[in-house]
C-alpha positions in Angstrom: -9.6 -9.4 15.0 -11.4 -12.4 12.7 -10.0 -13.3 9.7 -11.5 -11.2 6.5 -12.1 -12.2 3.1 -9.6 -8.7 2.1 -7.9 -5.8 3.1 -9.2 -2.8 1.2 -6.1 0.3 1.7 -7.7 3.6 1.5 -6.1 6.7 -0.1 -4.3 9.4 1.7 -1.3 7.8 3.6 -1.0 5.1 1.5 2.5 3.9 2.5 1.7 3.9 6.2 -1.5 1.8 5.3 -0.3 -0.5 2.9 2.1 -1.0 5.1 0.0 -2.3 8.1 -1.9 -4.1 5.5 1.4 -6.1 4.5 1.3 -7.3 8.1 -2.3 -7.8 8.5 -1.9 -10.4 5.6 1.5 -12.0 7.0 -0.4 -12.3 10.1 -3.2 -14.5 8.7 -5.9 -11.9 8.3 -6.5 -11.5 5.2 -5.6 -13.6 1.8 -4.9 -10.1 -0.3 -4.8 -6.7 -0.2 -6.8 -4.5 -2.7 -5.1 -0.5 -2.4 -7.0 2.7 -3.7 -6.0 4.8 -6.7 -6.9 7.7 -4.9 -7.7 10.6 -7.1 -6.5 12.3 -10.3 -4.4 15.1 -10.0 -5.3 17.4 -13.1 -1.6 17.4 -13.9 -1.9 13.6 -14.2 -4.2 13.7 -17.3 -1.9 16.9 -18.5 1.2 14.9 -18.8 -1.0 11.6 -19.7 -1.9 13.8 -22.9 1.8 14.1 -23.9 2.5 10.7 -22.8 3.9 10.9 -19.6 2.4 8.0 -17.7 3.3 8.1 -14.1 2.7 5.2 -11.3 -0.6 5.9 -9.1 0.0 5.7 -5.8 -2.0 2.4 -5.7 0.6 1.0 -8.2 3.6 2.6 -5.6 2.5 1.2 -2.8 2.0 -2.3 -4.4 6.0 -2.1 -5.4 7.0 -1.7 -2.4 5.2 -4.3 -0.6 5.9 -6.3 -3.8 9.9 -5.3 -4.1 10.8 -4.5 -0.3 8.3 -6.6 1.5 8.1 -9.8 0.3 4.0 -9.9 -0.5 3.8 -11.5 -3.2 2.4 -9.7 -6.6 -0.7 -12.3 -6.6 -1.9 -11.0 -3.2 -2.0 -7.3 -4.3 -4.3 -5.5 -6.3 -4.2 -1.9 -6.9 -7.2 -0.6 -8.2 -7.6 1.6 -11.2 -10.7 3.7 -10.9 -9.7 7.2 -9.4 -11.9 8.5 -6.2 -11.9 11.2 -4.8 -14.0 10.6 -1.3 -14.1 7.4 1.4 -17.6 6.8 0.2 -16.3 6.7 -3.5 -13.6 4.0 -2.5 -17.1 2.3 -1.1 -18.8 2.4 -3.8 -15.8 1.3 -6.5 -15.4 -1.9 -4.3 -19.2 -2.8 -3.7 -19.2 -5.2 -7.3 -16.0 -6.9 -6.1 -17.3 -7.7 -3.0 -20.6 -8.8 -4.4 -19.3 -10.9 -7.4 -17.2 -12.7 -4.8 -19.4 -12.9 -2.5 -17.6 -11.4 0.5 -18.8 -11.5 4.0 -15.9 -9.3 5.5 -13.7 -6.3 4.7 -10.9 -4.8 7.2 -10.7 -1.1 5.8 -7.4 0.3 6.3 -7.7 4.4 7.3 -6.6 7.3 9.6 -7.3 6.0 13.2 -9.4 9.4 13.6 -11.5 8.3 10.3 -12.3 4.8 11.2 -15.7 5.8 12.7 -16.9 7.7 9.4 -15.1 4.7 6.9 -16.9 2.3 9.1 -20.0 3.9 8.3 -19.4 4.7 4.8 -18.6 1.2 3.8 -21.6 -0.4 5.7 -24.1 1.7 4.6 -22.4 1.0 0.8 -21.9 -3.0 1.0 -25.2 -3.4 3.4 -25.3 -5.8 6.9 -24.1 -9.0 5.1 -20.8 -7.6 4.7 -19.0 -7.2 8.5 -16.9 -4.1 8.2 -13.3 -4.0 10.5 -12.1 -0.2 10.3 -8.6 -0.2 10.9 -5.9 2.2 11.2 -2.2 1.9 10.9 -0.5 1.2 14.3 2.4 4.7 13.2 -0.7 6.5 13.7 -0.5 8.9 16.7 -3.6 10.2 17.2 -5.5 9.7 20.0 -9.1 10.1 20.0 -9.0 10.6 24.2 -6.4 13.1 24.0 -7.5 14.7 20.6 -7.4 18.4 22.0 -4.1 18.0 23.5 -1.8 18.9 20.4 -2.2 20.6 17.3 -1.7 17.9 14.9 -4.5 15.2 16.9 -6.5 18.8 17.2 -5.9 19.8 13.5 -7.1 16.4 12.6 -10.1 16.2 14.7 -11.1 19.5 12.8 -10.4 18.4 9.9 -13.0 15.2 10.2 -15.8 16.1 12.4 -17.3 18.1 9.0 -17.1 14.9 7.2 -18.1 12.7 10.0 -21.4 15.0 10.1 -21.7 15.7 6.0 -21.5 11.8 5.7 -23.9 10.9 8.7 -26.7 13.5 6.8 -26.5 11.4 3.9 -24.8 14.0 1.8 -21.4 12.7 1.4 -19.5 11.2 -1.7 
């Protein structure tokens, strides 16, 4: 894999992938790591109204890269804008990437997502940008054997809707 301006941590298992992103960047890949809020839960802005202000998972998984890992604070950014889809995450980075004027991204997902983030963030951050989908290596699934267990099975389900939602222009 070439060396990428950043590593951009979806949502969703967001220890397992900021994880793998810690060793992407202690491996040379990557000068920082940007991680995704994620979305909102509706009991977030409930207990933000009585002021309860709890950490995002973005902000979680930067403390333990930070506190347990050893990456330093100055390579992590976790965002702040919530999303709620992989083409949301897409768009929310597009101004970084412009304004700095990246030319590479490695976009940190579930190994049986990496085709449909591939795509999203392509199509969002256009041909100048190369595009590295990436997925943690405690992943199991296996997209050759995808039908032989119910969790790679459940999975597979669980994306080709997306996969096809996205590729009709209709996602996010």
């Amino acid at each position: 894999m070439a060396r990428s301006d950043a590593i951009f941590v979806l949502d969703g298992a967001y220890l397992d992938r900021a994880i793998e992103a810690a060793d992407l960047v202690r491996a040379g890949f990557a000068p920082r790591i940007l991680i995704s809020r994620g979305g909102r839960d509706a009991s977030e802005g409930i207990l933000a109204e009585q002021g309860v202000h709890l950490p995002t998972r973005a902000q979680l998984a930067r403390d333990v890269l930070v506190k347990h890992l050893g990456i330093p604070t100055a390579m992590i950014e976790p965002l702040t804008e919530p999303t709620g889809s992989t083409a949301e995450e897409a768009r929310a980075i597009a101004p970084r990437v412009e304004r700095e004027h990246w030319t590479s991204l490695i976009v940190i997902t579930d190994r049986s997502s990496t085709a449909r983030a591939g795509f999203t963030f392509r199509k969002a951050l256009g041909p100048r940008v190369k595009i590295i989908a990436w997925s943690n290596r405690l992943d199991v699934y296996d997209p050759d054997r995808w039908w032989t267990n119910r969790p790679m099975l459940r999975s597979t389900f669980y994306e080709f809707p997306k996969v096809l939602v996205y590729w009709l222009g209709l996602g996010g």
